[in-house]
C-alpha positions as CSV (number, residue, x, y, z in Angstrom):
1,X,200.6,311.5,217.1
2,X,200.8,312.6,213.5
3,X,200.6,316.1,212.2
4,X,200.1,318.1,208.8
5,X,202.8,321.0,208.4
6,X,202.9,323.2,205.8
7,X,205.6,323.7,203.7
8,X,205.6,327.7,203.0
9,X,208.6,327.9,200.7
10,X,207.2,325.2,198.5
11,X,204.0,325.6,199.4
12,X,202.9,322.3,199.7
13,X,201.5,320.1,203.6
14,X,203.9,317.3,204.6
15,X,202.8,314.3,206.7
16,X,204.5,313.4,209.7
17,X,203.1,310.0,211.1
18,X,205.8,308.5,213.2
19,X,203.6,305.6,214.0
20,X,204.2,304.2,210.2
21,X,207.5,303.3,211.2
22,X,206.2,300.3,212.9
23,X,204.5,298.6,210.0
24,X,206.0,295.3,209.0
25,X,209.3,295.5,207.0
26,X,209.2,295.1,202.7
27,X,207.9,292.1,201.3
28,X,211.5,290.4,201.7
29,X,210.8,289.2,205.0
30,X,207.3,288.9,205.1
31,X,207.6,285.9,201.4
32,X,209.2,283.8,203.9
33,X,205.7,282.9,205.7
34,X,203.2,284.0,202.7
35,X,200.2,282.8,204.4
36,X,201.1,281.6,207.7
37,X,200.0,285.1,210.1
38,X,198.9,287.0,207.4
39,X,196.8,289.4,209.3
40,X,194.6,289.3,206.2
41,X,194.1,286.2,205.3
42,X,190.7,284.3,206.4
43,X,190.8,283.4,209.8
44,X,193.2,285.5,210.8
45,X,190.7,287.9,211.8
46,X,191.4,288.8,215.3
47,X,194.8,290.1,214.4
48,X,193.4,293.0,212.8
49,X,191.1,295.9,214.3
50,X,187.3,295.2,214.2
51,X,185.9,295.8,210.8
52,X,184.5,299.0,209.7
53,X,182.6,297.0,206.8
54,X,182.3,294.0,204.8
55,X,181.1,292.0,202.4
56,X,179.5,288.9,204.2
57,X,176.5,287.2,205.6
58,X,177.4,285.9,209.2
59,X,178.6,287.7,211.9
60,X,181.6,290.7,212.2
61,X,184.8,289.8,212.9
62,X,184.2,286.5,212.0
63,X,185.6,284.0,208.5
64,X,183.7,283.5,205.4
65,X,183.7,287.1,203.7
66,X,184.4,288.5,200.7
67,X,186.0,291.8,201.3
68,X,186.9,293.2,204.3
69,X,187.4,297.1,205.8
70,X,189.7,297.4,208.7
71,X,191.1,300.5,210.1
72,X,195.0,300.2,209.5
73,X,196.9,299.2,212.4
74,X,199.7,301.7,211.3
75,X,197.7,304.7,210.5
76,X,198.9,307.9,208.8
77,X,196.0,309.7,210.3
78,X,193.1,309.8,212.9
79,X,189.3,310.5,213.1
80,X,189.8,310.9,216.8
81,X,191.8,314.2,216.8
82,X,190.1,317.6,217.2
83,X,191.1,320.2,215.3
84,X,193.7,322.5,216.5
85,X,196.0,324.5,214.1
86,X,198.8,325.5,215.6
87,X,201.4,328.9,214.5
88,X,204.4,329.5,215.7
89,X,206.1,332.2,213.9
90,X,206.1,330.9,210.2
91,X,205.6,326.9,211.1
92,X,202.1,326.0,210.5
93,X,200.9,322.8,211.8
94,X,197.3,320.9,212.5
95,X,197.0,317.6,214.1
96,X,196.7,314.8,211.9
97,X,193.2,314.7,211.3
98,X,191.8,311.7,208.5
99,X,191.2,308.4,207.9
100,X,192.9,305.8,207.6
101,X,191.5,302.3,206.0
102,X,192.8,299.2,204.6
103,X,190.5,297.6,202.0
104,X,190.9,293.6,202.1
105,X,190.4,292.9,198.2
106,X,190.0,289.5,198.5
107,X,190.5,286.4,201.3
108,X,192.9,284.5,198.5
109,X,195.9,285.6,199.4
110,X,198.2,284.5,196.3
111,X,195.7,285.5,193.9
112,X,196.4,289.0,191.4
113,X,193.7,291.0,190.2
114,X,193.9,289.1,186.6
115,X,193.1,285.7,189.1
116,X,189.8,287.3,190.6
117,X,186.3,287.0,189.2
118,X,184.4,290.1,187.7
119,X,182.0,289.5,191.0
120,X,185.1,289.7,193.3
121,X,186.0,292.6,191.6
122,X,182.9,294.0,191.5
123,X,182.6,293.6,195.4
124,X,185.6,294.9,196.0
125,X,184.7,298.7,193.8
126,X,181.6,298.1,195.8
127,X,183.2,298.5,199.3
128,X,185.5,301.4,198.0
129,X,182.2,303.4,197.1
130,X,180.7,302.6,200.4
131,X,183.4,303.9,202.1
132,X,183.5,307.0,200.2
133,X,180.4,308.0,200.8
134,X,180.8,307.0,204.3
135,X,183.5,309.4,204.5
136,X,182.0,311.7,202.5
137,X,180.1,312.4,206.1
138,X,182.4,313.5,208.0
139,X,182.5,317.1,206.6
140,X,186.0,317.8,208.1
141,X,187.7,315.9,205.5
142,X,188.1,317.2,201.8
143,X,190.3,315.4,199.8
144,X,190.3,311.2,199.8
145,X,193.2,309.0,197.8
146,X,192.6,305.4,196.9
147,X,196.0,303.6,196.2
148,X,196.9,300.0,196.1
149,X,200.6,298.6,196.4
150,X,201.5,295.3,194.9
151,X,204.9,294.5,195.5
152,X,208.0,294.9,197.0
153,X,208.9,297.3,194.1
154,X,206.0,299.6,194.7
155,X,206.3,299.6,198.0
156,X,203.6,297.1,199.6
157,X,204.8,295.7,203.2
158,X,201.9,292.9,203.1
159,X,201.5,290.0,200.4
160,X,198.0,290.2,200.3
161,X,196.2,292.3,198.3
162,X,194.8,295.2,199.8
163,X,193.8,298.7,198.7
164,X,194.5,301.6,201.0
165,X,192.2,304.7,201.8
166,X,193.4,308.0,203.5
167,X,191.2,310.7,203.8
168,X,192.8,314.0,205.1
169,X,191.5,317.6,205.6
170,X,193.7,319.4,203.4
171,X,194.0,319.7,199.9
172,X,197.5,318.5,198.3
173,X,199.1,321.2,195.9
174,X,199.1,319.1,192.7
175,X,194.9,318.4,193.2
176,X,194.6,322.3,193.3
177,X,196.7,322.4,190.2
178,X,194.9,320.2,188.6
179,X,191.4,321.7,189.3
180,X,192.8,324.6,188.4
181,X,194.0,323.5,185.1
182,X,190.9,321.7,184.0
183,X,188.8,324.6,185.5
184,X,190.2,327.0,183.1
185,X,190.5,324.5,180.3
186,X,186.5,324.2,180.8
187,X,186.0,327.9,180.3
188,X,187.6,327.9,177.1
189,X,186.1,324.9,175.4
190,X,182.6,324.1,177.3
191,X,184.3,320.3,177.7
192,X,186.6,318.7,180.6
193,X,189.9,318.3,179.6
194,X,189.7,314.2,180.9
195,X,186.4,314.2,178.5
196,X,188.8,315.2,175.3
197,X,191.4,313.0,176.1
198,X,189.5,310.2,176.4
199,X,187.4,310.9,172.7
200,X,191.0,311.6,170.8
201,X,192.4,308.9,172.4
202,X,189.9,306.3,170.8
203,X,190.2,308.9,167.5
204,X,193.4,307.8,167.4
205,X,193.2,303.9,168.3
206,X,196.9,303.6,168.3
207,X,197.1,303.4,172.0
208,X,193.7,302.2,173.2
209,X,193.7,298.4,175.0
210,X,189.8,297.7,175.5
211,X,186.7,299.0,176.5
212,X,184.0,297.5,178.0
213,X,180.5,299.3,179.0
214,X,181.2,303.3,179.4
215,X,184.7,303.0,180.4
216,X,187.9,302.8,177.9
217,X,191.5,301.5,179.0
218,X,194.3,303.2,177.1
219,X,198.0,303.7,177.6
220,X,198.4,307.6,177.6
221,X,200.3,309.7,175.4
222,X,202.7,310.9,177.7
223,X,202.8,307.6,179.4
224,X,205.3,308.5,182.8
225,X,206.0,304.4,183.3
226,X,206.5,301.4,180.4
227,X,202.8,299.6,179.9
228,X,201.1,302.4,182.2
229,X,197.5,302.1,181.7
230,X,194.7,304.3,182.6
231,X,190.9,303.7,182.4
232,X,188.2,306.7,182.3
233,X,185.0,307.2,182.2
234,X,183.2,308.3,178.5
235,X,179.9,309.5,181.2
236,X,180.7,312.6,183.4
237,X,181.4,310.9,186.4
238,X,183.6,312.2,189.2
239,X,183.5,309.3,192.0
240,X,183.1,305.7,192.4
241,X,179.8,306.3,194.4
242,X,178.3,307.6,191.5
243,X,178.2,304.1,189.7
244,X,175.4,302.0,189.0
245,X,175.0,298.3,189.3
246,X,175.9,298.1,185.4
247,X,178.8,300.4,185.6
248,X,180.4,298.3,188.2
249,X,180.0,295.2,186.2
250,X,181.4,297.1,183.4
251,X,184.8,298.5,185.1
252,X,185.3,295.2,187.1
253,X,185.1,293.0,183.4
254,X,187.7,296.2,182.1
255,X,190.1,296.2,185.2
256,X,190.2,292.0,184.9
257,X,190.6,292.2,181.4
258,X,193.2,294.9,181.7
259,X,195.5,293.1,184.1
260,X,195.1,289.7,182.2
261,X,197.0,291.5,179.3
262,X,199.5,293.1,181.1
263,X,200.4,289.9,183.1
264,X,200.2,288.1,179.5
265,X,202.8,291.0,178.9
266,X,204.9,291.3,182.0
267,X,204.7,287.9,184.0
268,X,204.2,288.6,187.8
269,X,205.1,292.6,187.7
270,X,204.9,294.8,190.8
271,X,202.7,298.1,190.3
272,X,201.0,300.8,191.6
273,X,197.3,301.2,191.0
274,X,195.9,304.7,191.6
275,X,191.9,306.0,191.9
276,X,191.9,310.0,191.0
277,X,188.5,311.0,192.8
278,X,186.8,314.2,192.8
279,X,187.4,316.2,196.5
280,X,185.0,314.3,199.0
281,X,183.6,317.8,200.7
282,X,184.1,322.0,200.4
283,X,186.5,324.1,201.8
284,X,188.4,327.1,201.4
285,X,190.9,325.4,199.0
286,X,188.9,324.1,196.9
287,X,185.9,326.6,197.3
288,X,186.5,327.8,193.5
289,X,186.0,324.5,191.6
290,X,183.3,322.8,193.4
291,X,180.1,324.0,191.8
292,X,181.8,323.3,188.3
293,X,183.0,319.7,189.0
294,X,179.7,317.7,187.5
295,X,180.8,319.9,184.0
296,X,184.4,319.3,183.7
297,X,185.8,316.5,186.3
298,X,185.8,313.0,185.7
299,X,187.5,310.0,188.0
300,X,190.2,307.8,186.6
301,X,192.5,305.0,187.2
302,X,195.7,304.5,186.8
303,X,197.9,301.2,186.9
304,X,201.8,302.3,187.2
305,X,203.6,298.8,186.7
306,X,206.9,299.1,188.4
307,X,209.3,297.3,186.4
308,X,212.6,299.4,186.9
309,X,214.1,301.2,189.7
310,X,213.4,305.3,189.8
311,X,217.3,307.1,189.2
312,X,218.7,310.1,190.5
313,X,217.7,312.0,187.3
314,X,214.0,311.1,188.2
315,X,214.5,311.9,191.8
316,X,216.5,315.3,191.1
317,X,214.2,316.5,188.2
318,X,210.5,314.9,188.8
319,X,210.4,313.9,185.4
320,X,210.1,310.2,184.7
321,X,212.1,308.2,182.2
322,X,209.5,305.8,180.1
323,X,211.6,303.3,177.9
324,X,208.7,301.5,176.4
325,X,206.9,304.0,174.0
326,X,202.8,304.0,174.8
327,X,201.8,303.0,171.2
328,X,204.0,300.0,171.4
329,X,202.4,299.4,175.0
330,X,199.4,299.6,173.5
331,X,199.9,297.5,170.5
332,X,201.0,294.5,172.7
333,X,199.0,294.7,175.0
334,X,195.9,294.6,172.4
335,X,197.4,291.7,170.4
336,X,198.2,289.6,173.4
337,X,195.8,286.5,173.8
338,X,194.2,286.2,176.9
């Protein structure tokens, strides 16, 4: 069973899920046999959990659909547990109450974000606002992250692309930071700091890659990897569910659009791509923001392409060595023909 323990001397909650330690090993061995029992690939159905959604017009469980939502086999967390903290002494510990989800993108299982329709993307931002308001019901959980690994470099164990979900009752230290931050930044300016950066950043043009609809794609200033890219909202809007139909179109023709440059750029790169969402429900944590999120908060994505190694000064420092400077990121990214 998994737990979340506090860390008091860095005062920060650890995860311990032993059960992850039976997922499938890193992409080495699973290239071997790309499609051939690929849990996620079209007719392969029964070797996953029964669906939580989809998008398709026949029957559950069943072939011919478009994006899939499947409880992961190998779950950091679960809905089922009750809650029961736990103190002994100074050791704090609840059971590890959440959700755990895998979000089937798409059934083609070679195919990279740059390969997919702006309907298959669509779909696929679609589901992940259906599950968060799904979640959003279940008022025991508070903060939700949205992650996909592509790669054996970012740390994907299936071929197949897939987005993850984990929804967990406690609020992580550097979210609390950052509403903090933005929280105080707001009572000094009557703006959200995401709202500024976004506006100087198309000021300044030097780094921006496209835009398409209300959303802009940029390579940040302080850009942490080479060709990171992130794309905001210029509307305040703090969640996927919050999108309309034309808002969806928009950010699925931006995300293609983005990832058809950088593979222009990069070839086949490994990366990390990263939804920051406003908290998902109240609670003593995060009490003090949540009345002021629709003023200052706004959701973003990042994409972290993962073309080198972290190194022991990364590791030992948290500070991340970028060797491809944003504007130049930027630049090539714009100027590549796609």
């Amino acid at each position: 069973m998994s737990e979340i323990r506090r860390d008091r001397l860095h005062n920060h909650y650890v995860l311990i899920a032993p059960e992850r330690m039976h997922r499938p090993d890193t992409l080495s061995t699973v290239q071997g046999k790309p499609k051939e029992g690929c849990p996620f690939c079209e007719g392969h159905e029964a070797l996953t959990p029964p669906e939580i959604d989809a998008v398709r017009e026949n029957e559950a469980n069943e072939a011919r659909w478009k994006v899939r939502v499947i409880p992961n086999l190998y779950k950091a967390v679960q809905v089922e547990l009750e809650e029961n903290s736990r103190r002994e002494g100074m050791f704090e510990s609840q059971p590890g109450i959440g959700a755990h989800e895998i979000v089937i993108d798409t059934p083609c299982h070679d195919c990279r974000t740059a390969d997919l329709e702006v309907s298959q993307i669509g779909l696929w931002l679609s589901s992940l606002a259906r599950r968060i308001t799904d979640l959003r019901q279940d008022k025991r959980l508070v903060h939700i992250s949205i992650f996909r690994n592509y790669g054996e470099s970012a740390g994907a164990t299936q071929q197949h692309p897939h987005t993850q979900i984990i929804a967990i009752p406690v609020m992580p230290r550097n979210e609390l930071m950052y509403l903090d931050r933005n929280l105080d930044y707001y009572r000094r300016h009557g703006r959200g700091k995401l709202e500024d950066f976004v506006e100087n950043e198309r000021l300044a043009k030097v780094r921006m890659v496209a835009e398409a609809g209300d959303f802009s794609a940029f390579c940040p200033y302080a850009s942490s990897f080479p060709f990171e890219v992130m794309i905001a909202p210029r509307r305040a809007l703090t969640t996927l569910d919050e999108l309309n139909r034309d808002d969806i179109i928009n950010l699925a023709k931006l995300t293609k659009e983005v990832f058809a440059r950088l593979d222009a750029q990069l070839g086949k790169f490994d990366y990390n791509l990263t939804f920051h969402l406003a908290p998902l429900n109240e609670n003593f944590e995060n009490e003090p923001f949540i009345s002021y999120l629709k003023h200052y908060f706004r959701f973003y994505i990042r994409i972290l392409p993962r073309i080198y190694r972290l190194g022991g000064f990364e590791l030992s420092t948290g500070m991340l060595i970028n060797t491809v400077a944003p504007e130049e990121a930027a630049k090539l990214l714009r100027e590549t023909t796609i």
